[in-house]
C-alpha positions as CSV (number, residue, x, y, z in Angstrom):
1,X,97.0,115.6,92.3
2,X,99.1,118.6,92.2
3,X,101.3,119.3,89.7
4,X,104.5,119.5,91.3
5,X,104.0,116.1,93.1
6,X,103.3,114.6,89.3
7,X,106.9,116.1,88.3
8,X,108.0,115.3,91.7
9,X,107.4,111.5,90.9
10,X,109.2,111.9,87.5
11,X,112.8,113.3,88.9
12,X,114.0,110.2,90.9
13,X,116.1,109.2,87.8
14,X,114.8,110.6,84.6
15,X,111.9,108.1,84.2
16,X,113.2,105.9,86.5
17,X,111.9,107.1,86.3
18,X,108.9,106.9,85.9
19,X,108.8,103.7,87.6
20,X,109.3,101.3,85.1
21,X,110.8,100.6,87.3
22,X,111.1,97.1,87.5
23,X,113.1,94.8,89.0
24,X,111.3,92.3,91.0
25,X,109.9,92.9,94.6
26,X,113.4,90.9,95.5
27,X,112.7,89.1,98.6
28,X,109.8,86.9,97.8
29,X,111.1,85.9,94.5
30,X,114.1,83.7,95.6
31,X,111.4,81.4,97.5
32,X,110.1,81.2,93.2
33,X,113.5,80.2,92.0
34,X,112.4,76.2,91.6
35,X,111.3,74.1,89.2
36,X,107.8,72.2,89.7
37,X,108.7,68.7,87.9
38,X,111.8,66.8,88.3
39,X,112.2,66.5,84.3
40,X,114.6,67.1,81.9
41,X,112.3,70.9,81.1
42,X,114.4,72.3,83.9
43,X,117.5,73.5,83.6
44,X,119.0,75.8,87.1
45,X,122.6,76.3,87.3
46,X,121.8,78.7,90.5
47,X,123.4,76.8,93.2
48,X,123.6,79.5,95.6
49,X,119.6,79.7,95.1
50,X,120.0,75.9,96.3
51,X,118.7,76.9,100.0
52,X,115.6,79.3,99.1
53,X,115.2,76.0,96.5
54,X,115.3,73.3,98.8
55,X,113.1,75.1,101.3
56,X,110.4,74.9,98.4
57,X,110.7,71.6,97.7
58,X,110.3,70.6,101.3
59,X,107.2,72.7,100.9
60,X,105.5,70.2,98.1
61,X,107.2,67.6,99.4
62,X,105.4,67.7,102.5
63,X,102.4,68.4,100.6
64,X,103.0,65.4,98.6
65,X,103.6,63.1,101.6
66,X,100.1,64.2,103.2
67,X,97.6,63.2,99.9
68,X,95.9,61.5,102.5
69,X,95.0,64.8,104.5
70,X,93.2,65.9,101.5
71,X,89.6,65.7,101.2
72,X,88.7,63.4,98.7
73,X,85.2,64.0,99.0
74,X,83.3,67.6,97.6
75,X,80.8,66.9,99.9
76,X,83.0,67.4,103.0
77,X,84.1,70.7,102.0
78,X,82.7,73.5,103.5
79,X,82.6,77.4,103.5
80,X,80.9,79.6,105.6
81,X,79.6,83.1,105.1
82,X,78.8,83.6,109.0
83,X,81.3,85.7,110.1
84,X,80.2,88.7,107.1
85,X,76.8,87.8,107.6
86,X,76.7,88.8,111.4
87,X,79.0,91.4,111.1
88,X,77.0,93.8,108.5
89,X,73.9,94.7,107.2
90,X,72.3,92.4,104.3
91,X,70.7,94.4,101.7
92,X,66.7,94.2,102.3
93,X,65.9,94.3,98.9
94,X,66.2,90.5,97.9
95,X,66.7,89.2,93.6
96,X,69.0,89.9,91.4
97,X,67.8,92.6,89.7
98,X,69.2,95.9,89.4
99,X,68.5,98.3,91.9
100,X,70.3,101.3,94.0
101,X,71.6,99.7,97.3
102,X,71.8,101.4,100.6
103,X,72.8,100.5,104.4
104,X,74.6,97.8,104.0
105,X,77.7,95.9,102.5
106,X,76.3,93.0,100.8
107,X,73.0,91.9,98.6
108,X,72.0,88.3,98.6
109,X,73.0,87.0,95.0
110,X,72.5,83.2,93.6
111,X,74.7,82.6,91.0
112,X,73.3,81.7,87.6
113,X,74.2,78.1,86.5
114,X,75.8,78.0,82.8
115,X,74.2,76.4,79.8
116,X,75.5,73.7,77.6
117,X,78.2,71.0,78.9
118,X,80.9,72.4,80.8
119,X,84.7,71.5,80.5
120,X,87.5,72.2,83.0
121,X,89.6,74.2,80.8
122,X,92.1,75.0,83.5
123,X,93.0,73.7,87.1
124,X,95.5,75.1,89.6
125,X,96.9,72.0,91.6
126,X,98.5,74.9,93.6
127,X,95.5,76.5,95.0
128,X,92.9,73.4,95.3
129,X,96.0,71.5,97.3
130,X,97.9,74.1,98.8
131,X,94.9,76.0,100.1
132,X,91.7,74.6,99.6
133,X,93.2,71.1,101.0
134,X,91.5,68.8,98.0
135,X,92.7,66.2,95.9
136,X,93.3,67.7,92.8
137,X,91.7,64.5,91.7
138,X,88.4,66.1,92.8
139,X,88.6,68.5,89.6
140,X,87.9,65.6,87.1
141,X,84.6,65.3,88.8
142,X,81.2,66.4,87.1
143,X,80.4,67.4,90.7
144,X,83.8,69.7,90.6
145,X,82.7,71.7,87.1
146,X,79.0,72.2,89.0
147,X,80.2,73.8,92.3
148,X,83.2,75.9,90.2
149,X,80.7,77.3,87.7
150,X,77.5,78.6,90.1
151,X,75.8,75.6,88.9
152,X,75.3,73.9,92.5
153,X,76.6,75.7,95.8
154,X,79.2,74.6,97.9
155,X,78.5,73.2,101.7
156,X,77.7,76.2,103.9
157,X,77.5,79.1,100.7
158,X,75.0,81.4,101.0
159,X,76.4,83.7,98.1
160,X,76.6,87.5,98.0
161,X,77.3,90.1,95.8
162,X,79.3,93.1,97.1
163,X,78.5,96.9,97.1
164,X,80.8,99.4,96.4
165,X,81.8,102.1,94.3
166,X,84.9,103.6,92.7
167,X,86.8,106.7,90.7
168,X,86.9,105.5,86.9
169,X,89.2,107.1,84.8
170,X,89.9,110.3,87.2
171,X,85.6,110.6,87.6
172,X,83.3,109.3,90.6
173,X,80.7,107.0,89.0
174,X,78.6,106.4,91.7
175,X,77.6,102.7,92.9
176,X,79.5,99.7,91.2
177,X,79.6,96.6,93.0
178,X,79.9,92.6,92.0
179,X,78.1,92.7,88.6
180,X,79.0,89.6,87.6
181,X,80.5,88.0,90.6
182,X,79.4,85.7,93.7
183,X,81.4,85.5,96.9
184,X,81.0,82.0,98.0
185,X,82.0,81.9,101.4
186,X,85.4,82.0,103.5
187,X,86.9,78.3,103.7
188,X,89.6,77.8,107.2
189,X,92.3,75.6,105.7
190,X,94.7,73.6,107.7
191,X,97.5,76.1,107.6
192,X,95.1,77.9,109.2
193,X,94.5,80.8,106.7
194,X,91.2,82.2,106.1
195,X,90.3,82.5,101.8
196,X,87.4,84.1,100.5
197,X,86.2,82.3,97.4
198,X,84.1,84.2,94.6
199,X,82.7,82.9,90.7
200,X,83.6,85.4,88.2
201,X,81.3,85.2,85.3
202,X,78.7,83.6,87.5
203,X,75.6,85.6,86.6
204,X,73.4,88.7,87.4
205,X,73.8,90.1,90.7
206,X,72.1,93.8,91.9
207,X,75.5,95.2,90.5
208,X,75.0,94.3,86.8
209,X,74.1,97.3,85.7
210,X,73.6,96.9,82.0
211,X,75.7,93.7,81.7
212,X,74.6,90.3,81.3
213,X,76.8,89.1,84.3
214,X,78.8,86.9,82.2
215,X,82.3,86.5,81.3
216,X,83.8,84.9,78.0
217,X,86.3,82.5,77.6
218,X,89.6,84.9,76.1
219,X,88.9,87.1,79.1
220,X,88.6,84.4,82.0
221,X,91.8,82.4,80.3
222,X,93.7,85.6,80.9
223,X,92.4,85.9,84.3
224,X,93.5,82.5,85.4
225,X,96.9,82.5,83.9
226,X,98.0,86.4,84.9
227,X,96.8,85.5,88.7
228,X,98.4,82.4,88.8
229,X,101.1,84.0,87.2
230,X,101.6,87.2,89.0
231,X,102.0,85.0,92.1
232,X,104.6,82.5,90.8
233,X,106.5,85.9,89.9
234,X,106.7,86.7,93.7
235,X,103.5,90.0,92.8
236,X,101.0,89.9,95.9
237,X,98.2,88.6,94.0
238,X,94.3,87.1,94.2
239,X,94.4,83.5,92.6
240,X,92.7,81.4,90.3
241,X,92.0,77.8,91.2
242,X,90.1,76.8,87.8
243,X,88.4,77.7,85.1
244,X,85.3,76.1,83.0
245,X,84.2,76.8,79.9
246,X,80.4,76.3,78.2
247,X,79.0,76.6,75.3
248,X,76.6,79.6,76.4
249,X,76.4,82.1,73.9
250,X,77.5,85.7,75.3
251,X,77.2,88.2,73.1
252,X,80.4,91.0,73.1
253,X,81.4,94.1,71.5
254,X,84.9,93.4,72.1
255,X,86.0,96.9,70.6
256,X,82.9,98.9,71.3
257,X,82.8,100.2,67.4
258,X,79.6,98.1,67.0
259,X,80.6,94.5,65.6
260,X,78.9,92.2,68.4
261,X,80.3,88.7,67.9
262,X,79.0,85.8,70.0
263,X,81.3,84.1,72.3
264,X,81.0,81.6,75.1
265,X,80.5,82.1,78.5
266,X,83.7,80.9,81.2
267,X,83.3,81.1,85.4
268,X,86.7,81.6,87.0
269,X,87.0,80.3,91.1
270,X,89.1,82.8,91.9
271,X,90.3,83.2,95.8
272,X,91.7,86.3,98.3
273,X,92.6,86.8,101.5
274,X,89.6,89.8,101.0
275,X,87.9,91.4,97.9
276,X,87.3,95.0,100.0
277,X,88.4,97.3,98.1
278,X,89.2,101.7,97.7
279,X,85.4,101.6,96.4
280,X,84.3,99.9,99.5
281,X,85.2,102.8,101.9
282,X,84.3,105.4,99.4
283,X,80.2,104.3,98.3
284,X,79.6,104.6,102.6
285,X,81.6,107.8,102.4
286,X,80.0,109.2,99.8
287,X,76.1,108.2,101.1
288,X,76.9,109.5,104.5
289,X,76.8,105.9,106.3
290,X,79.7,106.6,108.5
291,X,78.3,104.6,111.0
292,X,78.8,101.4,108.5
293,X,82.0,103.2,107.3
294,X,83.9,102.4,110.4
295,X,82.1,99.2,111.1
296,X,83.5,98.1,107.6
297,X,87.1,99.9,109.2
298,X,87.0,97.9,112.3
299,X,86.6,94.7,110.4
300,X,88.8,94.9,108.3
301,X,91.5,95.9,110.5
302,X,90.6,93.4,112.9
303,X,90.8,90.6,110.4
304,X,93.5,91.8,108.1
305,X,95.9,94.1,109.8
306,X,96.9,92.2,113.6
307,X,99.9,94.6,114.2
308,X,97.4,97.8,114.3
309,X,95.3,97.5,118.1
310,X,91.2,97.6,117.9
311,X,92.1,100.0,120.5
312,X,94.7,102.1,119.4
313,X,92.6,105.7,119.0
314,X,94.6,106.3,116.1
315,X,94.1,102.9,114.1
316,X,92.0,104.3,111.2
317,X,95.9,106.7,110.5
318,X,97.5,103.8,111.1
319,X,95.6,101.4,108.3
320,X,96.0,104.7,106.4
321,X,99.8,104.5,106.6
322,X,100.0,101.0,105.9
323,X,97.9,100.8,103.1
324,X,100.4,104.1,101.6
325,X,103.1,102.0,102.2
326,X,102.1,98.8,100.8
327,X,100.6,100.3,97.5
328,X,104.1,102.0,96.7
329,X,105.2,98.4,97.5
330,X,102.6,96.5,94.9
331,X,102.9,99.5,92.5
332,X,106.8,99.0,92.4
333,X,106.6,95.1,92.3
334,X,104.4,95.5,89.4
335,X,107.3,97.7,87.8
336,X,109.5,95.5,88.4
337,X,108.0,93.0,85.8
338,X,107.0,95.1,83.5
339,X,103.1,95.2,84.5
340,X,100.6,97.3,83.5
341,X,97.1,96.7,84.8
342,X,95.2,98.6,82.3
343,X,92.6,100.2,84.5
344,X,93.8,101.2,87.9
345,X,90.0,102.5,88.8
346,X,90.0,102.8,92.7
347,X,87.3,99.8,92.9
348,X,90.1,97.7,91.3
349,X,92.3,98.7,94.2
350,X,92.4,96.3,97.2
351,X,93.3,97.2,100.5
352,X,95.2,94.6,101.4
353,X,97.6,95.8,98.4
354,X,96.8,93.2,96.1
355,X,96.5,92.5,92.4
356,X,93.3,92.5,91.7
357,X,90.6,92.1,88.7
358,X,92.8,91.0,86.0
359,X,91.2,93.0,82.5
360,X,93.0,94.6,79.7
361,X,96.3,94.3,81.4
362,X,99.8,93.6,79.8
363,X,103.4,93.0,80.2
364,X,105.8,95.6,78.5
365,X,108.0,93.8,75.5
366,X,110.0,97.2,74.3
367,X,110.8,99.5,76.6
368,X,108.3,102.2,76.6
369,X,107.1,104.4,79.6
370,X,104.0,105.1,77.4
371,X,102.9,101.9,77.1
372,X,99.4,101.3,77.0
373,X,97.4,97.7,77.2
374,X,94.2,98.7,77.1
375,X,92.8,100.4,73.9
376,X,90.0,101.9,75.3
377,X,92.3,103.8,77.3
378,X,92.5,106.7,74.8
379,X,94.1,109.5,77.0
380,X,96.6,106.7,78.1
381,X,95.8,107.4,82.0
382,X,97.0,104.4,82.8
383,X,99.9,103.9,80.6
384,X,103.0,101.9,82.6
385,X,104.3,104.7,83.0
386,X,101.5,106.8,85.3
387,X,100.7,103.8,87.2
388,X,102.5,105.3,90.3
389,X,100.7,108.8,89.7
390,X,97.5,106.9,89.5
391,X,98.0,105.2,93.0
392,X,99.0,108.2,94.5
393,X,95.5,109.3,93.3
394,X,94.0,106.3,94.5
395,X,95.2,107.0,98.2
396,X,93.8,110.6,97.7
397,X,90.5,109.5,96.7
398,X,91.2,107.0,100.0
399,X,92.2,109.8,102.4
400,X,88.6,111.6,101.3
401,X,86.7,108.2,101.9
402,X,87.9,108.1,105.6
403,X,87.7,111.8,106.5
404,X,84.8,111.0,108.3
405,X,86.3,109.1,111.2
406,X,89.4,111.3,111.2
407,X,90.0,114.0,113.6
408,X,91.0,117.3,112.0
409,X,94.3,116.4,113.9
410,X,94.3,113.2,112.2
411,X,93.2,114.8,109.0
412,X,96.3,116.8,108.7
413,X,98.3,113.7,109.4
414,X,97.0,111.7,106.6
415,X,98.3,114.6,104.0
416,X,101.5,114.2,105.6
417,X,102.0,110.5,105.3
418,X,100.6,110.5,101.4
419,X,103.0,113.1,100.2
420,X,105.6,110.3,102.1
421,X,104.0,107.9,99.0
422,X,106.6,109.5,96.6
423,X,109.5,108.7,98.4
424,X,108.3,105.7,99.9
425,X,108.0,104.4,96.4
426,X,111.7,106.5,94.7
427,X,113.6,104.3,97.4
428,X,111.4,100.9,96.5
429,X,112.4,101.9,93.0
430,X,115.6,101.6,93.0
431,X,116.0,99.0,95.5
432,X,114.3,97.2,92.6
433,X,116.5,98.1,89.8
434,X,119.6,97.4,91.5
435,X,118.7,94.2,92.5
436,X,118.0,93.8,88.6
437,X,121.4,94.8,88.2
438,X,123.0,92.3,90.7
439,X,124.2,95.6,92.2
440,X,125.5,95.4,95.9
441,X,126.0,98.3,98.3
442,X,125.1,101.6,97.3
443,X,127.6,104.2,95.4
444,X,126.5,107.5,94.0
445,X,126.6,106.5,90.6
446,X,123.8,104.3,90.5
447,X,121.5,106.7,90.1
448,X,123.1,107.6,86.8
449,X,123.9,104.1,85.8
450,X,120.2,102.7,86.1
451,X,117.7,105.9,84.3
452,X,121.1,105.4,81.8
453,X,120.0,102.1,80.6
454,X,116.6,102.5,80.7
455,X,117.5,105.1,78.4
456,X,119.2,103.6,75.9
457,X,116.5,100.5,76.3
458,X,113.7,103.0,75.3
459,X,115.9,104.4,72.4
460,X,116.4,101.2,71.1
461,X,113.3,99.2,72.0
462,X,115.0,96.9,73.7
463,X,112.6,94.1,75.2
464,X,112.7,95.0,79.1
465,X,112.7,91.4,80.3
466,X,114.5,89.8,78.3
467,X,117.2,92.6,78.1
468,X,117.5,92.0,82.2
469,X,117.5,88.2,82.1
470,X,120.1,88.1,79.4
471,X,122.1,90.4,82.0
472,X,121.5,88.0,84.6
473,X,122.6,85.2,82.7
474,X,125.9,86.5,80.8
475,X,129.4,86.8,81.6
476,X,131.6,89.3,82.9
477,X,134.1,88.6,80.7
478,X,131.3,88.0,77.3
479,X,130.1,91.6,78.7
480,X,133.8,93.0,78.0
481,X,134.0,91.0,74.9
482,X,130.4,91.7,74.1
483,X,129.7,88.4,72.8
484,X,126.2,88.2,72.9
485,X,125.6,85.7,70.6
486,X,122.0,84.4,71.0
487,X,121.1,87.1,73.3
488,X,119.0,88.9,71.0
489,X,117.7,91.3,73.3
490,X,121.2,92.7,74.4
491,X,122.4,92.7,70.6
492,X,119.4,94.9,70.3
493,X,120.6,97.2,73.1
494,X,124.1,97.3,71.7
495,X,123.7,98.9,69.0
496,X,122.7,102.1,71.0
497,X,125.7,104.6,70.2
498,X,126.7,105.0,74.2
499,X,126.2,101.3,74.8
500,X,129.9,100.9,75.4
501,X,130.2,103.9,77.7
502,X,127.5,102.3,79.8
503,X,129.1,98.9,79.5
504,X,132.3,100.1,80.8
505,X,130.5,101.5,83.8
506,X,128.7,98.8,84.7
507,X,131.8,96.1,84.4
508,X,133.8,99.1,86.9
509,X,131.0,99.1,89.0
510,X,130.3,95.3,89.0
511,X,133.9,94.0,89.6
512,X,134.3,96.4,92.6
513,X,131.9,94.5,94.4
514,X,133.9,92.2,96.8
515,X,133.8,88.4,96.9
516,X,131.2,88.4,94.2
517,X,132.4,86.6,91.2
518,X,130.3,86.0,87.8
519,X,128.1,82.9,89.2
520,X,126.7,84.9,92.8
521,X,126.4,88.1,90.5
522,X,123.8,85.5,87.9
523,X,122.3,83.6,90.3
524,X,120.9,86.8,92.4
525,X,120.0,88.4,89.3
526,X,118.6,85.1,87.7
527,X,116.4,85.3,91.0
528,X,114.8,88.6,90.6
529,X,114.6,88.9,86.3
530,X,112.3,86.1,85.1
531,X,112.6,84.9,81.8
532,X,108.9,84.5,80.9
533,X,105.7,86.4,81.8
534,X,103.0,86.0,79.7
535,X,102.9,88.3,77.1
536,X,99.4,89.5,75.4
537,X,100.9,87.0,72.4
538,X,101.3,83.9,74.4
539,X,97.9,84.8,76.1
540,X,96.3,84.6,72.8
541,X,97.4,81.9,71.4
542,X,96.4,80.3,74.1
543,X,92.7,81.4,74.0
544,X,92.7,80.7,69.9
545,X,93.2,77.0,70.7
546,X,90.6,77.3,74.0
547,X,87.9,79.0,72.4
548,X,88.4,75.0,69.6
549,X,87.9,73.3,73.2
550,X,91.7,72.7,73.0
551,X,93.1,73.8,76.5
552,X,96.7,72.0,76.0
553,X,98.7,75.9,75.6
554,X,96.6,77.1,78.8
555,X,98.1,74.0,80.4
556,X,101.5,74.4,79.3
557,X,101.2,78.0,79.9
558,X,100.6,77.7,83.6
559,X,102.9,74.9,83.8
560,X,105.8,76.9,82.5
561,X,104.6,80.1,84.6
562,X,104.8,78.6,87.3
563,X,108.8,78.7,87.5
564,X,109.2,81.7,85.2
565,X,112.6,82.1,86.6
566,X,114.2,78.9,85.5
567,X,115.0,78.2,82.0
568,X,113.0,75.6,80.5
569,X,113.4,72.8,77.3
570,X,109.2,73.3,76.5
571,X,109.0,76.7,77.3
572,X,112.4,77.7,74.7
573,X,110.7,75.4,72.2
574,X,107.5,77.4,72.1
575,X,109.2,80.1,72.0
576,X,108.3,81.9,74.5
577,X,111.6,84.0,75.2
578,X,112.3,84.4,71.7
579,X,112.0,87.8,70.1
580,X,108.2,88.1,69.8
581,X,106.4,87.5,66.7
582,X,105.7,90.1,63.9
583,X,101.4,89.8,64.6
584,X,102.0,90.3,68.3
585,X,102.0,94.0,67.7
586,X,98.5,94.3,66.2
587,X,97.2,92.7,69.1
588,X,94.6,94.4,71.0
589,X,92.9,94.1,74.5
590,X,90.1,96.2,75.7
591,X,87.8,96.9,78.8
592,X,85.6,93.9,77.1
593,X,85.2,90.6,79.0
């Protein structure tokens, strides 16, 4: 990546800036702004949300009404790995040991049943009902824990492991692929949607390269939650539909300075539209198997991407475009809730423009463009802050993997639409933060008014969700008064020596909006800043009580997550948008899972 486009993505608004840029991806978060359960927990004053609401509930209520259309039975569930096994080549070297794979997409994998008992730590009634059409009352069943872990395979699963490759850290490292993950099969639900279902954790596959093709339980709890999470928060996401938990030892280096502890092994069923990935394209690019290359293309274009024609001769430019576009899109949504993956490698880049394989990733509390999650990131190349330099490196690394079916015509074309990535994601950018703002219309000052706060937030270290859900949900005239009693994140923000010359532009620019009183102005922004995410704290505290078989905080967790726009009685009494504790900020996450 050139230079000038790296400062180039810097000068939208000072940092803007540099993307931290965060407000939520706006449309798909009002159809969020519900609350699960009837109880007391929930407490929504948006009634102008009422409609996108309502809509929702019609959703579960229909749901509900149709427990009968569930299958009941795990035995009349079925998946089917047909339509990838006739499209591609299968890898002719058969086990799971490790070995350089050429030709093909796929190896033939079985997944490695875990030792010991196994408990269902987690369950996501969400995914098991709302796509995979079960009862949720299915999960209790010893059967359930078997077919979730790799222990017994599901109806019609004949499970693979999936070649590919990837950039790491800025450096081609060759052949990756699934080392410690089985794709099941696709399952046709009655919404007609097609999911591909993988184990994570589920064993050796010809991609394990030196691990053990396990995963523990702290990383797989933080897998389910941020999936199901990430959704709920309106993020284009894979999801998690359980988790179980053994007693298998696994043996980790969690900090890589040489103190192995032993853990215990945990499988996630995790589900996508499709796993493919950057690293698919790029392993066929890179061992000349451009044949396979634009087999892989057709496919998934034909099966992912209906608007671009199987016989439109420029289809492989226009995936190209789209998959531009929609990363700026993902890459601003994740700004807009203060995400950072942790390790934006271009195998852990989908191309559907998806979140994908949830590791040492974090939410932002302060402000802070150089914010890091991952400790094993040492040069910080994926601090929050470069995320939107790293995808525009991605789609380089991208361009190269489908030079071979390009024309030089089409060739030059690509380098025009990727330097379009910048502005493509600028305008997404602030889109977002106005929306965070409640801001309507568009007046030249807002691109002072915005990188100004996030100024004064990063001075201050004001916590960057909190600080835009307390906007969302104060007054304009406890803004003039500045009573922010209780809102400690705003008092934190106030004591910033040009708070008041911001205020006063905001409160101009606020009340010159028409027809827009105090209650439309907090319901929109109410709809777009959640007021929980789950923050490396609340993650692990939840994995100290799982790893004592005690799963009740990953339950409440992704009970509370699940609406993380709408104020709730158990989430405020765990505390969970209260400043964050002292020991929160010597917690650690690293590349270890």
């Amino acid at each position: 990546m050139t230079r000038a486009l790296s400062v180039a993505m810097w000068s939208i608004y000072r940092l803007l800036v540099f993307a931290l840029a965060a407000a939520s991806g706006v449309t798909p978060v009002h159809l969020l702004e519900f609350c699960p359960s009837a109880g007391p927990d929930c407490h929504s004053d948006d009634d102008a949300a009422s409609t996108s609401r309502s809509s929702q509930r019609a959703v579960k209520s229909r749901w509900n009404g149709n427990v009968s259309e569930l299958i009941q039975d795990l035995d009349q569930f079925r998946v089917s790995c047909k339509k990838l096994l006739e499209a591609f080549p299968i890898d002719e070297v058969s086990g799971n040991f490790v070995h350089t794979v050429k030709n093909c997409i796929f190896s033939k994998s079985i997944p490695t049943p875990l030792k010991g008992p196994l408990s269902l730590a987690a369950v996501s009634k969400d995914v098991i009902e709302g796509i995979l059409d079960l009862d949720v009352a299915v999960t209790q069943s010893t059967d359930f824990r078997l077919y979730a872990s790799g222990g017994r395979l599901l109806p019609g699963s004949e499970p693979l492991a999936h070649r590919y490759g990837g950039h790491q850290f800025g450096y081609w490292a060759g052949q990756l692929g699934d080392g410690r993950a089985h794709f099941l099969g696709q399952y046709s639900n009655r919404k007609g949607e097609i999911w591909e279902l993988q184990l994570k954790g589920s064993g050796k596959t010809p991609y394990s390269r030196s691990g053990d093709g396990r995963a523990v339980i702290r990383s797989s709890v933080r897998e389910f939650l941020c999936s199901e999470a990430m959704h709920f928060l309106g993020v284009p996401t894979s999801r998690a539909a359980s988790l179980i938990v053994s007693e298998e030892p696994v043996f980790r280096d969690k900090f890589y300075n040489g103190n192995v502890k032993t853990e215990r092994g945990a499988v996630v069923l995790r589900l996508a539209k499709s796993w493919f990935r950057i690293g698919s394209l790029e392993i066929l690019s890179q061992s000349g198997e451009t044949d396979l290359l634009r087999k892989l293309l057709n496919f998934v274009i034909d099966e992912h991407f209906p608007s671009i024609s199987s016989n439109d001769p420029d289809k492989y430019l226009v995936f190209y475009s789209t998959v531009v576009n929609e990363t700026a899109h993902l890459i601003g949504q994740w700004m807009s809730v203060g995400f950072a993956h942790g390790v934006c490698n271009t195998d852990n880049f989908s191309l559907l423009s998806i979140t994908i394989d949830y590791g040492p990733f974090g939410f932002m509390e302060s402000y802070n463009p150089n914010f890091i999650p991952n400790t094993s990131d040492d040069e910080g190349r994926y601090r929050i802050g470069a995320q939107a330099d790293v995808g525009l490196f991605n789609l380089e690394k991208l361009l190269s993997a489908l030079s071979p079916v390009f024309t030089h015509k089409q060739q030059e074309e690509a380098k025009i639409i990727l330097k379009g990535f910048v502005n493509i994601y600028q305008m997404r950018i602030h889109q977002i933060f106005k929306a965070k703002l409640g801001l309507l219309g568009e007046e030249e000052e807002d691109s002072y008014l915005i990188p100004f706060l996030l100024q004064m937030m990063e001075d201050t270290e004001s916590d960057f969700t909190m600080t835009f859900r307390q906007l969302s949900e104060v007054s304009h005239l406890q803004l003039h008064n500045r009573n922010f009693a209780q809102m400690w994140a705003l008092d934190d923000l106030s004591t910033h020596q040009h708070f008041s010359d911001w205020l006063n532009m905001y409160l101009l620019r606020i009340s010159r909006q028409q027809n827009d009183g105090d209650v439309n102005r907090q319901n929109r922004m109410k709809n777009v800043n959640p007021r929980y995410v789950l923050r490396n704290w609340m993650a692990e505290s939840a994995i100290r009580k799982a790893e004592m078989n005690d799963f009740s905080e990953v339950e409440l967790l992704h009970h509370i997550l699940s609406s993380p726009f709408v104020t709730q009685e158990t989430a405020e009494e765990a505390g969970y948008a209260a400043r964050p504790p002292s020991w929160a900020q010597r917690l650690k996450v690293s590349c270890s899972s």
